[in-house]
C-alpha positions in Angstrom: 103.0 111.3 113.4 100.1 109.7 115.3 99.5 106.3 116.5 100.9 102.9 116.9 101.6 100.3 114.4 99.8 97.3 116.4 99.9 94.9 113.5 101.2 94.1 110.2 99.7 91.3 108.1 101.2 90.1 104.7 99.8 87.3 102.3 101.7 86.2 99.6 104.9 88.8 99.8 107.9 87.3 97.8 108.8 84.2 99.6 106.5 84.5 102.4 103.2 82.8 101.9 101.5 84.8 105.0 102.6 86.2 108.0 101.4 88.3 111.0 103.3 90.1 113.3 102.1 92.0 116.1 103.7 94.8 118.2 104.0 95.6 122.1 104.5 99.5 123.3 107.5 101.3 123.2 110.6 99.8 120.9 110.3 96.9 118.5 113.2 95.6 117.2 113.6 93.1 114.3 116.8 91.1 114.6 117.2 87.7 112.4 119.9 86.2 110.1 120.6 87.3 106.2 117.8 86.3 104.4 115.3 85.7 107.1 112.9 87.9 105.8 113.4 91.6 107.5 114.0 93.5 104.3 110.7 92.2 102.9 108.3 93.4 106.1 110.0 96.9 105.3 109.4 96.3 101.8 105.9 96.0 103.1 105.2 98.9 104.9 107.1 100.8 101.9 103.8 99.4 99.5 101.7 101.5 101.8 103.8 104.7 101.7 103.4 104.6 97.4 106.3 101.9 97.0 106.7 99.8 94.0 105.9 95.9 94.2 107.9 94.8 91.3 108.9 91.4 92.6 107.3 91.3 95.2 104.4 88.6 93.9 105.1 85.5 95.3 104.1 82.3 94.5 101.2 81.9 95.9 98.6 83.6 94.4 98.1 86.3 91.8 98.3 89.4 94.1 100.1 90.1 97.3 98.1 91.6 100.3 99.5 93.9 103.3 97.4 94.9 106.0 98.5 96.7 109.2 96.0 97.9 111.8 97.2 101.6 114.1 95.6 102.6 117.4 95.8 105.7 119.5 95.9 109.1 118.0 94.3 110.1 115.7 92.5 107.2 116.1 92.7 103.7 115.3 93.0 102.6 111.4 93.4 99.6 109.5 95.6 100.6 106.1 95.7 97.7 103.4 96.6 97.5 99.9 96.2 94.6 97.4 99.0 94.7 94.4 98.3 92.1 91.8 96.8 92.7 88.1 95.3 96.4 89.7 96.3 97.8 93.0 93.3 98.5 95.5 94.3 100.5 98.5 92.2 100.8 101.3 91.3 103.1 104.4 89.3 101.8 107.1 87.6 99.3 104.4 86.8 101.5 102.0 88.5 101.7 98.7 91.0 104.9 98.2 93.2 106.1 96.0 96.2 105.2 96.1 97.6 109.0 97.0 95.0 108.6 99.7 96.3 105.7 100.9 100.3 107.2 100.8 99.0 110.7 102.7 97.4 108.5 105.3 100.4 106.3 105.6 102.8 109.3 105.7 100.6 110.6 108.9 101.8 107.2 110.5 104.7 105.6 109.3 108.3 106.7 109.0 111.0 104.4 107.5 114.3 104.6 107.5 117.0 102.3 106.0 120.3 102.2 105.3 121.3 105.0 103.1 117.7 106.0 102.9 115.3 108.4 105.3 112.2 108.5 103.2 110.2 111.2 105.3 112.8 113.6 105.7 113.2 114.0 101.4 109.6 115.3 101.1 109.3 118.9 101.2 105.8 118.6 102.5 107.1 116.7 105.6 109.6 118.9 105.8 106.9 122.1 106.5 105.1 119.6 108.5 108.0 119.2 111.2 108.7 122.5 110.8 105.0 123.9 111.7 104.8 121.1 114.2 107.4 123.3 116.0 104.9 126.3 115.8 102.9 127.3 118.6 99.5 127.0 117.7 97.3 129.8 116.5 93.4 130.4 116.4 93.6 132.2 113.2 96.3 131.8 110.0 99.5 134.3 110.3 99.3 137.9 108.4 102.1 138.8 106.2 103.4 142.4 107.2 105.5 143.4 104.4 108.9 144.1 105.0 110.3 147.2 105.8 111.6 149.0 102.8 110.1 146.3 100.6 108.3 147.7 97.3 104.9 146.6 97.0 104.1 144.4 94.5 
């Protein structure tokens, strides 16, 4: 995981016509009533990570936009995705795919909800924290075979 998530940005998301919220280092905490609006900044992030926006078009317009801009290792980013008739994710600007877009999320971003811890389902994340444990190495592990082991 690298970075901070310094700002989000979200233009026509459900109910809220546009929004920016920016965070300070170390813990952010979003507290608020039922209904004030929490669920839907998740529900943001989640549209950068490969999530669905079905409902998610407000009224405002014909697409929704969310923007959120990183900083600090491994280097500052802007991540943005437009969802309306066609979805156009974007990396620093330029226009990805949206796999692109999820990988380069994933590298940032964890959620967790209730009942739900996204990053820890995928097996690829998975071998990530594992190797992260890892000390590093100059050149890739050999396989010795093990001992009794037919070849094969």
């Amino acid at each position: 995981m690298g970075g901070m998530l310094r700002r989000l940005e979200v233009q026509n998301l459900a109910v809220i016509r546009e929004a920016a919220l920016d965070f300070a280092p170390g813990l952010n905490v979003l507290t608020g009533e039922t209904g004030a609006g929490k669920s839907l900044l998740v529900d943001a992030l989640a549209l950068l990570l490969g999530g669905r926006a079905e409902g998610l078009i407000g009224p405002y317009g014909e697409s929704l936009l969310v923007t959120t801009f990183f900083e600090g290792p491994p280097g500052e980013a802007v991540l943005s995705r437009r969802v309306g008739a066609r979805s156009t994710p974007r990396v620093d600007g330029e226009v990805v795919t949206l796999k692109e877009l999820q990988a380069e999320a994933e590298r940032r971003l964890s959620l967790h909800a209730q009942h739900t811890a996204l990053a820890l389902l995928s097996p690829r994340r998975q071998r990530e924290a594992l190797d992260a444990l890892l000390p590093r190495a100059s050149s890739p592990p050999t396989r010795r075979p093990t001992p009794g082991a037919r070849p094969s």
